[in-house]
C-alpha positions, 0 to 999 in steps of 0.5 A: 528484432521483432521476433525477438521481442515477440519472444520476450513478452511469450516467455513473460506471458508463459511463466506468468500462466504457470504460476512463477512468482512475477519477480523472478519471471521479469528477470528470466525473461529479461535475461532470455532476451539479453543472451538471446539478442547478444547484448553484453551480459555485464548490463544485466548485472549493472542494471540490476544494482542499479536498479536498488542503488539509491539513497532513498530505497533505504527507508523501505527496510526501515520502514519495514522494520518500523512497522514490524516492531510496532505490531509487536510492540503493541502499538496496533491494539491501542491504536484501535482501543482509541478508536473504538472508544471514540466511535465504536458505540455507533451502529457498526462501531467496530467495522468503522473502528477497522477503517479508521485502525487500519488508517491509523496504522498505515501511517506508522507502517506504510505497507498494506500486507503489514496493516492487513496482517497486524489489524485482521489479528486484533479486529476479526476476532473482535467483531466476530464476537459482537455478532458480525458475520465473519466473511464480513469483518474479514472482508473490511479488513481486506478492503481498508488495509490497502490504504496503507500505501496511500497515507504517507509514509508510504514505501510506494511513494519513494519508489515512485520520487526515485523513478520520477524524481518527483518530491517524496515529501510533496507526495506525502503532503497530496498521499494525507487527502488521498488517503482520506478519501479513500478511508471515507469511500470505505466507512461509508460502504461499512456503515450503510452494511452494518445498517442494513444488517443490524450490527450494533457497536462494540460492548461498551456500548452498555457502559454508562456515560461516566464509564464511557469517558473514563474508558475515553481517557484510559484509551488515549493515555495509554495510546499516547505514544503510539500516536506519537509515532505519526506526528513525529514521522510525519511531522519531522519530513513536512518541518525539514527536520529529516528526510523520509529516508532519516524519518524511517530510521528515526521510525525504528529508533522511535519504536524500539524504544517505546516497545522496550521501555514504555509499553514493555511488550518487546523483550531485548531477545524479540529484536533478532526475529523481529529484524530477521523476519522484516529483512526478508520482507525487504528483500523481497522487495528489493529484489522485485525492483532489481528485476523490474529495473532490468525488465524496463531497461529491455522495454526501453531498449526495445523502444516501447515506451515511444510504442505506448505513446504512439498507440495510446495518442492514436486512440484519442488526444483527450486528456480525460479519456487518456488518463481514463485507458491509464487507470484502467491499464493499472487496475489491469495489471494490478489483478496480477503484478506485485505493486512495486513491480507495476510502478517499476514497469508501468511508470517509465513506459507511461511517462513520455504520455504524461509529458505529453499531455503536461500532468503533474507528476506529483498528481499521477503519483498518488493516482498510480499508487492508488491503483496499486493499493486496489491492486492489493485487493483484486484476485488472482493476486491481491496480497491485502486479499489473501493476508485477511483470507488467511489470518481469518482462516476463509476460502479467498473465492468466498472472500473474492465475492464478499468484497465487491462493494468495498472494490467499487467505493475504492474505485469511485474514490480513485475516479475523484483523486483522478479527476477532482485534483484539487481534493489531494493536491491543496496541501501541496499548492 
């Protein structure tokens, strides 16, 4: 049996190597395993739907779809023209107003490639033309959208409450802080740049007081129901009004209707392509967690999670520096692995340590999800990385060396959520 599942994890290694989409090399490599081992081939196929087969992955196509008709709808742009009215007149206003956007947005979209693609749009352009250098904005971008699988609501956090069973409204109360942290470590790193290189603000910097509050108010009034979108998402879950899965659907409700018949900028004949394009969206995700799902069965048949256990114990007892090899695994994997793919796999082989060393759960949820929201930025395959590469049309090696101060913040930010626990987890005491 040794050299069956030496097999496995060559044949994971290879297709990896090659460039197969890492979805479809978990399942085949699984599935190698499965006809090569004679295990019953009508598991695969349990396991596969049961891997999707739960209540609560029914809010990632919503909020998908929430996501995807509120860039339409105009949501994003508004959301920003609050910002930049309230800050973008400071030193390096706009990359401080694409943090704070991007922020703003993860809270309505809960993906991190949809914030990237929504805000990279709007604020490279923008910060282009008020003399930023172009790499630069873009590597903002690239740095802050991530944050959108960290401020609830988060399709990561649901994947995780299902694997673990831990409260998805509990990881949404400690996701709020994380967030911020995370947000703070980034806007702290644009604002000692844009010091040092001289970016100003944006061009009502010029304006005169009176104009500024006016534009003030003429921003918050037309960004009003945007801003309704997270209070109502957020709101409605932490008050027991509805579920995280009701609250996605009460998301794309929310958002036909103020795109419709408030901002105007969705038209009846939009719907289908918009719904199209998010349905493939969530299937592929769905996919990646069906073959992931197969993929674990394997690992636990194979007994390596005990494995895990065993090796990581045999290393060192000491809690901090276990949890320290933990992070650096995660960061590991997510430099190559689809961030639905690492909880999927990582998180079952991971637990029996947890247990071991009596984490809470809820606190290794938000760790483990902002590693996969680093994950999102790291090359080979950070999609965050490659989304803002190619919105602003630049090369990913040139963007991959421009984002390196951004990365360490984002990772200095981890190392408090990790081991300051009280920074995230008051809301939830």
């Amino acid at each position: 049996m040794g050299s069956l599942v030496l097999i496995f994890f060559i044949s994971t290694a290879v297709m990896l190597l090659i460039g197969v989409p890492i979805s479809i090399t978990i399942g085949a490599s699984s599935l190698l395993y499965i006809l090569m081992g004679g295990i019953q081939q009508l598991i695969a196929i349990q396991k596969l739907f049961a891997g999707i087969n739960a209540v609560a992955l029914l809010a990632i196509p919503f909020f998908i779809l929430a996501g995807d008709l509120m860039n339409t709808g105009g949501i994003a742009k508004r959301l920003v023209r609050l910002a930049n009215a309230v800050i973008g007149n400071m030193t390096g206003g706009l990359a401080i107003v694409t943090v704070l956007g991007c922020m703003f947005f993860a809270a309505i979209s809960g993906s991190g490639v949809a914030t990237a693609a929504a805000l990279g749009s709007i604020m490279i352009p923008a910060m282009v033309n008020n003399g930023y250098d172009k790499v630069f904005a873009t590597s903002v971008v690239a740095s802050a959208s991530p944050i959108g699988v960290i401020i609830p609501p988060s399709i990561s956090f649901v994947i995780y409450g299902v694997l673990t069973g831990t409260s998805i409204a509990d990881l949404y109360l400690a996701g709020i802080p994380a967030g911020i942290i995370v947000g703070t470590a980034l806007l702290i790193v644009s604002y000692i740049i844009c010091k040092k290189r001289g970016y100003k603000g944006a061009v009502q910097a010029e304006m005169s007081k009176h104009e500024k509050i006016k534009e003030l108010w003429l921003a918050f009034k037309d960004s009003i129901w945007a801003l309704g979108t997270p209070v109502i998402l957020i709101g409605g879950v932490f008050g027991g009004i509805f579920t995280p899965t009701e609250s996605a659907v009460v998301a794309v409700v929310y958002a036909i209707i103020v795109g419709l018949f408030f901002y105007r900028e969705i038209k009846l004949r939009d719907l289908p392509k918009v719904i199209l394009g998010s349905a493939k969206t969530a299937a592929k995700i769905m996919f990646i967690i069906a073959n992931a799902s197969l993929f674990a069965y394997v690992l636990t048949y194979e007994k390596i999670p005990q494995m895990v256990v065993k090796g990581l114990l045999g290393i060192t007892t000491n809690e901090f520096l276990l949890v320290l090899i933990i992070n650096i695994i995660m960061l590991i994997a997510g430099t190559f692995m689809e961030t639905s793919a690492i909880l999927i796999i990582m998180v079952p082989l991971l637990m029996p340590v947890l247990n071991q060393i009596g984490m809470d759960l809820t606190h290794f949820g938000i760790i483990a999800t902002t590693n996969t929201a680093i994950g999102l930025l790291t090359p080979p395959f950070g999609v965050c990385l490659f989304t803002s590469s190619s919105v602003a049309k630049i090369p990913v090696e040139v963007l991959s060396r421009k984002i390196m101060p951004f990365l360490i913040a984002m990772i200095i930010a981890l190392m408090i959520i990790t081991y300051i626990p009280q920074s995230i987890m008051f809301l939830v005491k």
